[in-house]
N, C-alpha and C positions, 0 to 999 in steps of 0.2 A: 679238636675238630669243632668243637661248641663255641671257641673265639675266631675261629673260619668263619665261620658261617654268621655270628654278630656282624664281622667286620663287612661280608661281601652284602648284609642287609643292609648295609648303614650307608655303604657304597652306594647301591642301588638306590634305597630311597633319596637319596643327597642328589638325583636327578631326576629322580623319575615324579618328585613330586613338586618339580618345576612345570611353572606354564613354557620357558624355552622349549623344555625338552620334549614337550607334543606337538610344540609350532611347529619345530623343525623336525620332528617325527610325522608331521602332514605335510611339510614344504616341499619332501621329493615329488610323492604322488602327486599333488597338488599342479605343484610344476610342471612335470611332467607329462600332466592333463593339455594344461594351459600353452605349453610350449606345440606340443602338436597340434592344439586349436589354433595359436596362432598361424604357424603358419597354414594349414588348411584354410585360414581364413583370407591372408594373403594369396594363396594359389587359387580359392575360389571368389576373391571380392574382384567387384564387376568395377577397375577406374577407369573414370571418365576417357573414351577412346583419344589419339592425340591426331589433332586437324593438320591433317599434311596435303600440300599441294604436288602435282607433278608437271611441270615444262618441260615441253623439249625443244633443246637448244639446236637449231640448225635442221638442216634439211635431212641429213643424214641422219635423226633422231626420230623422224617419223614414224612411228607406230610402234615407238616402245613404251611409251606410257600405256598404252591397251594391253602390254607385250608383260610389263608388270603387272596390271591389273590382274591380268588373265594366271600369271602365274602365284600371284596373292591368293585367291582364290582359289585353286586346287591346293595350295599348301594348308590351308584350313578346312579344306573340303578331307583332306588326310590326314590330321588332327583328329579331327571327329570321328573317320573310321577305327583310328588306334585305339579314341576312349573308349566308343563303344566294347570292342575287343578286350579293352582292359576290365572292362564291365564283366563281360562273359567269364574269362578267367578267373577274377577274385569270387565269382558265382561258385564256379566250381569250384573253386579252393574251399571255400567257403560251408559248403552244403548249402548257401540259402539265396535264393536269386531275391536279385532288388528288383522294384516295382519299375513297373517299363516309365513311368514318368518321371523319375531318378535318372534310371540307362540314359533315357532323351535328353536331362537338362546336364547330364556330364558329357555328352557329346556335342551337345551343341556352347558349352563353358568351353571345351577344349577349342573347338571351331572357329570362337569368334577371335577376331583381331582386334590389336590391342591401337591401329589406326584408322582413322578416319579421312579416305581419299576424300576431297573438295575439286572443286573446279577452279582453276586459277581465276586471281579477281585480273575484271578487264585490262585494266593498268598495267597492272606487272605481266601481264602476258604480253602486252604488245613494247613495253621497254628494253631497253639493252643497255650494255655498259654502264656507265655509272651510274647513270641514273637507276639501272635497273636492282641496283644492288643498296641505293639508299632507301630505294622502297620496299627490298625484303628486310632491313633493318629496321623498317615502320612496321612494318607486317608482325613482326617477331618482338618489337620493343612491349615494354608494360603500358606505355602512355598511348599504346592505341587503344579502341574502344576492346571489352571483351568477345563481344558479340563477332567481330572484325579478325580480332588478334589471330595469329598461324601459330602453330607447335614448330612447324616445320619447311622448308621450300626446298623440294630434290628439281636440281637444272640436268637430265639424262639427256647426253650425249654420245660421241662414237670416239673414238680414238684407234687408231692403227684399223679402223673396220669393229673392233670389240665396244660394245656397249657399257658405258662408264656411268659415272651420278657424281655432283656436285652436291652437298648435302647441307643446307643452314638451319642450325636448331638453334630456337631460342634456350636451349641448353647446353650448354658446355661437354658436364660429365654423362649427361643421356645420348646414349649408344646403338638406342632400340631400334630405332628408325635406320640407321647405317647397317645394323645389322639385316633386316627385312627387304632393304632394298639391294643388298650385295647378293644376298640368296637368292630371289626375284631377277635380279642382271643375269643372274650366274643362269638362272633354267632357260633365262630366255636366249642366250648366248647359247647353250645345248641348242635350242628346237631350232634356232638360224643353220649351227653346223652342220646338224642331221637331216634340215631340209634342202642344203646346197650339196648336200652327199646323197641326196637321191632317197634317206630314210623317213621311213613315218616317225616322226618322232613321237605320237600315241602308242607305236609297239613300244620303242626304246621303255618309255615310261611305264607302260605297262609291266613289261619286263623286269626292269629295275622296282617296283610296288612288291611283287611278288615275293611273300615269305613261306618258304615252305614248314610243313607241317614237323618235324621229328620227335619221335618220341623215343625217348629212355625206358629201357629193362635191367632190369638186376636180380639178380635171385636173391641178393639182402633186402628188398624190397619189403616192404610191410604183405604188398598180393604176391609177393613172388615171384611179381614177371613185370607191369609199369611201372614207374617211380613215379609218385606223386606226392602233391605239399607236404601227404601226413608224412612223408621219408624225410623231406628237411627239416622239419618242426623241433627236434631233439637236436641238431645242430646250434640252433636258434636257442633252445633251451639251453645247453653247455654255452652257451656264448654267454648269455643273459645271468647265467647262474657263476662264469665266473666276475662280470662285472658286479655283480653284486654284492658276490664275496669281496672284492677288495677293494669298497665302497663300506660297508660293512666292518671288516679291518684296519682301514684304514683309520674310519671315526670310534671304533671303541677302544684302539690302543692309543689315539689322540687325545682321548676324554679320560682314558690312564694315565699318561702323562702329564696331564694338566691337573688331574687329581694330587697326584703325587707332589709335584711341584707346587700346589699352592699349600698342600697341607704341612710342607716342608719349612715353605717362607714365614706361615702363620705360626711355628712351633705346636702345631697339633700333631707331627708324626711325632715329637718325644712323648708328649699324653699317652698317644698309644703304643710307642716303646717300654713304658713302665707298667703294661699291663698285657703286654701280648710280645713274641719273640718278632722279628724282621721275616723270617719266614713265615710265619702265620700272618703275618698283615701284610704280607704278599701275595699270598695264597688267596686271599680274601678277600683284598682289591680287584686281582684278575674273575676269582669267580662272580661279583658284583657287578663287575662292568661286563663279563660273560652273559649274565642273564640282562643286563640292558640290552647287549646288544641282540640277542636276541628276541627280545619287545618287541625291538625294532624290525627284526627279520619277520617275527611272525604277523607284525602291523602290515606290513608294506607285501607280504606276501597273501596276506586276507583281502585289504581292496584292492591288490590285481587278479587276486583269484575271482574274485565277485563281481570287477569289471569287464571281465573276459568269458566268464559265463552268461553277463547277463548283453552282450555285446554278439558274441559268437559263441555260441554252447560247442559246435560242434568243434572246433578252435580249442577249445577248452579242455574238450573229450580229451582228445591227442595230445596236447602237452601235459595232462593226466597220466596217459599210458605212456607216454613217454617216459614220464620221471618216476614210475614204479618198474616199469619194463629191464629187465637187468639190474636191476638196484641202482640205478642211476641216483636216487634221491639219498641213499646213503653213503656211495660216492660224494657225494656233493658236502655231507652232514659232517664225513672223516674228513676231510681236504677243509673245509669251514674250521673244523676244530684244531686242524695241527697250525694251519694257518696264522689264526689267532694266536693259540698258545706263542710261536713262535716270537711276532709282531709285539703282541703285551707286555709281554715279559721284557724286550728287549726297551722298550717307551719308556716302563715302568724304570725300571736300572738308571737309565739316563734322567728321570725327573727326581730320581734320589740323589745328583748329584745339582742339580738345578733348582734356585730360588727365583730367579726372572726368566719372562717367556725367551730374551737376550741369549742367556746363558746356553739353552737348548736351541738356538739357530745355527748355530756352529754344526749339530748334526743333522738339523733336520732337514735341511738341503740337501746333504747328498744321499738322505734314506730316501728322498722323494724321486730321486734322479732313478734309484735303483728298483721302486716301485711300477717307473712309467715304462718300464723296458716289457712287462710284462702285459700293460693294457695297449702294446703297438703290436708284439707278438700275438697276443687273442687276435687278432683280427684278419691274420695272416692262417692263424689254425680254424679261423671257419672254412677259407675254402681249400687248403690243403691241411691237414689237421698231419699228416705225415710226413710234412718237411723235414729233412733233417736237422735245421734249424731249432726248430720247432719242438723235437724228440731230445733235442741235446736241452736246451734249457728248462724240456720237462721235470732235467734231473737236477736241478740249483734247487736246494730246498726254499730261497727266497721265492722260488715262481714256482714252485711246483703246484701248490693248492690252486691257482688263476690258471695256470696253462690245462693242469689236467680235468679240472671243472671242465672246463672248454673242449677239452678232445674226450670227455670221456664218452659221447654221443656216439664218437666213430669208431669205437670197439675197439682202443688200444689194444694190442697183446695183453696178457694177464700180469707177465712179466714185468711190462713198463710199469701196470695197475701197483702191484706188491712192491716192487723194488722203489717205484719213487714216493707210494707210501711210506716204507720201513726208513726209508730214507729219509725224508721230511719228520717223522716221529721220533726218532733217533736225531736229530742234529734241532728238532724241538725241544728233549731231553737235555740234550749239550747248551742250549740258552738258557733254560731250566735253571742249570747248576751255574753256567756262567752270571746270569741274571741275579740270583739270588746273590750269591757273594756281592758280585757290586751293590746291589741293592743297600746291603747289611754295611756296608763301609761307606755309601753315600749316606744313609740316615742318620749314621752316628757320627758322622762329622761334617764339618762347614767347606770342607774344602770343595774347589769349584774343580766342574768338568773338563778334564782333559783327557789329552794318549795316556801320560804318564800314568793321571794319579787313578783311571780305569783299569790300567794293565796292573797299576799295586795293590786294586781291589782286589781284583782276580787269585792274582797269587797267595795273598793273604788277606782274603775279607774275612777272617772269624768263622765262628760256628754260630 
C-alpha cells in the first residue's frame, strides 16, 4: 500500500506542479466567463445603424413606404414590451429586482433598430431604368463619399395586387435588411387584407399580441401547489453535474494515458517495474491522476460556487438545496467514481501498449464516438428525463454515470438508482480485472496495440 501511494504522489505532483496544469485549470472558468461576455456583448453593443432608403416604384406602391415605416415601428415598439417582461421574470426568478434604469436601457436596447430609414437623394428618386440603377450602384459603391454612401436601396412594389421589395445591398452575404423588409411587407399585406374585409385590423393585432397568463401546479413542487424556477434548478443541476463529470473523465483518463504512454517510450515504466509489481503502479497511477482530477473538480467547483453566490445568492440558495436535498450530491460523487474507475483503467491498458501518441489513435476514435452518444442523450433527458430511450441507455455502464447525473434531479425509481449503480460498479470491477492484465503484459513487452495481441493479454497477462 506504501508504494500505492509513493506512486499515485509522484503522479500527482508530475502535474500538479506544472504551470500548464493551473493555466488550464483556470482556462475553463476563464472562458467560460469570457465566452458568455462575449456574446452579451455582441447582443448588447450598439453598431452603427445601416442607411437604408425606401422608393416606391410605380403608382400602385403608393403608401407602402409609410405602410413599412409604420409597421418598423410597432415591431420595435414589441421588442421593448417583451424585454421589459423578460426584466420582470428573471426579477422574480431571481428574488432581486434590477434598478428601473437597467429595466429601461434593456427595453429600449431591445427596441432600437438595427436600420436607418433616409429619404431618397433627389436623383435617384426621380430616375428610372438604367440609369436608375447605375446610380444605386454609385450609391452603394466604396468610391462614393462616406457621408453620401447607402447600406442599402429597397424599390417596394405590387405585383399580382401583393406588395413586393427589390432589395440592393452594398453587401452580398447581409441578409438583415431582406429580412426586416419581408416582415414589414408581410404585416402590411395583413392590415390591406383585413381592411378590404371590412376588419379593424388593430383588433386582429391586438388579438394576436395577446399572451395568456398559465401557471403550473404539482404536488412535487417545492410549495406544493405552483411550479416555480426553484423546481427546475436541480434539473439544470443534473444536466450541469453530468457535463462535468464527463469533461472531467474524459481529461483525467487522457492525462492517464498519456502518462502511461510516455513513461513507457522513455523506459521509466521498467525503473518502476523493478521496484513495484504492474498492479501496484496501477493502482497508483489511477489514484494520482484520481486526486488531480479532483483539484480540478474542487477548483472549478469553488469559483462557480463563489461566482454564483456572489452574483445571485438566492440562485445559489437552491442549487445548494438542491444538491443535498435527496443526496443528490452523493449520487453525483458514486456515478463520478465508478465513472472514472471504469474510463482510467481502460486509457491506462491501452497506453501500456503504446509508445507514440500514433499508436493510440487507432482507439481513440472510436472511444470518442462512444463518449458523444451520451453528451446528445443529456440533452434529451433534461426535458424528458423518462424517455425510454433515455432509461435504456441509463443501463450501458459506458453512459450510465452522464445519463443518470442527469436524470437523478427527476426522482428516478430507486430501482433504476441501485440496479444501474450495481451495474456500472460491477462491470467497473470487470475492467478492473481486464485492465490490469493487459496492463501487466503491455508493460512488460514491446509489442505494439492490437485486437490480437489485447485479447492474448487478457487471457494470459500473468500475475
Amino acid at each position: 500500500m506504501n508504494r500505492i501511494w509513493l506512486i499515485a504522489r509522484r503522479e500527482f505532483a508530475a502535474y500538479a506542479k506544472t504551470v500548464g496544469f493551473w493555466l488550464s485549470l483556470l482556462a475553463f472558468p476563464v472562458f467560460g466567463v469570457l465566452g458568455g461576455g462575449v456574446g452579451y456583448l455582441m447582443n448588447s453593443s450598439e453598431s452603427a445603424p445601416q442607411s437604408v432608403v425606401l422608393i416606391e416604384d410605380g403608382r400602385d406602391a403608393t403608401g407602402l413606404a409609410a405602410m413599412v415605416r409604420d409597421a418598423m415601428a410597432a415591431d420595435a415598439e414589441r421588442k421593448s414590451a417583451e424585454a421589459a417582461e423578460a426584466v420582470v421574470q428573471a426579477s422574480q426568478a431571481t428574488g432581486q429586482a434590477l434598478p428601473p434604469e437597467a429595466a429601461k436601457t434593456a427595453a429600449a436596447s431591445a427596441g432600437r433598430s438595427n436600420l436607418k430609414l433616409l429619404d431618397a437623394p433627389s436623383d435617384l428618386a426621380a430616375a428610372s431604368g438604367d440609369e436608375r440603377d447605375v446610380l444605386v450602384r454609385r450609391y452603394l459603391g466604396e468610391d462614393t463619399p462616406k457621408a453620401q454612401r447607402l447600406d442599402a436601396v429597397v424599390f417596394l412594389t405590387r405585383t399580382d395586387g401583393k406588395p413586393t421589395a427589390r432589395v440592393w445591398s452594398a453587401t452580398a452575404t447581409d441578409n438583415s435588411v431582406r429580412r426586416v423588409i419581408r416582415n414589414a411587407l408581410q404585416s402590411a399585406n395583413r392590415h390591406e387584407v383585413f381592411e378590404r374585409a371590412g376588419i379593424d385590423a388593430a383588433v386582429v393585432a391586438a388579438a394576436d399580441d395577446y399572451v395568456p397568463e398559465v401557471t403550473v401546479f404539482s404536488p412535487k413542487s417545492v410549495s406544493g401547489a405552483e411550479v416555480s424556477m426553484r423546481d427546475q434548478i436541480p434539473l439544470y443541476v443534473g444536466l450541469g453535474a453530468g457535463f462535468l463529470l464527463w469533461s472531467l473523465v474524459l481529461t483525467g483518463a487522457s492525462i492517464l494515458l498519456n502518462s502511461v504512454m510516455e513513461e513507457k517510450s522513455n523506459k521509466i515504466l521498467e525503473v518502476l517495474l523493478s521496484s513495484a509489481s504492474p498492479t501496484e503502479i496501477l493502482a497508483g497511477k489511477v489514484l494520482g491522476v484520481a486526486l488531480l482530477t479532483l483539484t480540478v473538480l474542487v477548483a472549478w467547483g469553488g469559483l462557480g460556487g463563489v461566482g454564483l453566490v456572489m452574483a445571485a445568492p438566492e440562485v445559489a440558495r437552491d442549487v445548494g438545496v438542491a444538491l443535498l436535498n435527496g443526496g443528490l450530491i452523493f449520487y453525483f460523487l458514486a456515478y463520478m467514481v465508478g465513472g472514472y474507475l471504469m474510463y482510467a483503467v481502460l486509457f491506462a491498458a491501452i497506453g501500456a501498449f503504446c509508445e507514440t501518441p500514433r499508436d493510440a489513435q487507432t482507439l481513440m476514435g472510436p472511444i470518442m464516438m462512444v463518449l458523444v452518444v451520451p453528451i446528445i442523450v443529456m440533452q434529451l433527458a433534461l426535458r424528458t428525463p423518462d424517455a425510454p430511450v433515455v432509461q435504456i441507455l441509463s443501463w450501458v455502464p459506458f453512459f450510465t454515470p452522464f445519463l443518470m447525473s442527469a436524470r437523478a434531479p427527476s426522482d428516478p425509481s430507486m430501482l433504476e438508482v441501485i440496479g444501474t449503480m450495481v451495474g456500472m460498479f460491477a462491470f467497473a470491477a470487470l475492467m478492473v480485472w481486464v485492465a490490469g492484465r493487459a496492463f501487466r503484459a503491455g508493460a512488460l513487452s514491446d509489442v505494439k496495440l492490437s485486437w490480437k495481441s489485447f485479447a492474448g493479454a487478457i487471457r494470459g497477462g500473468g500475475r
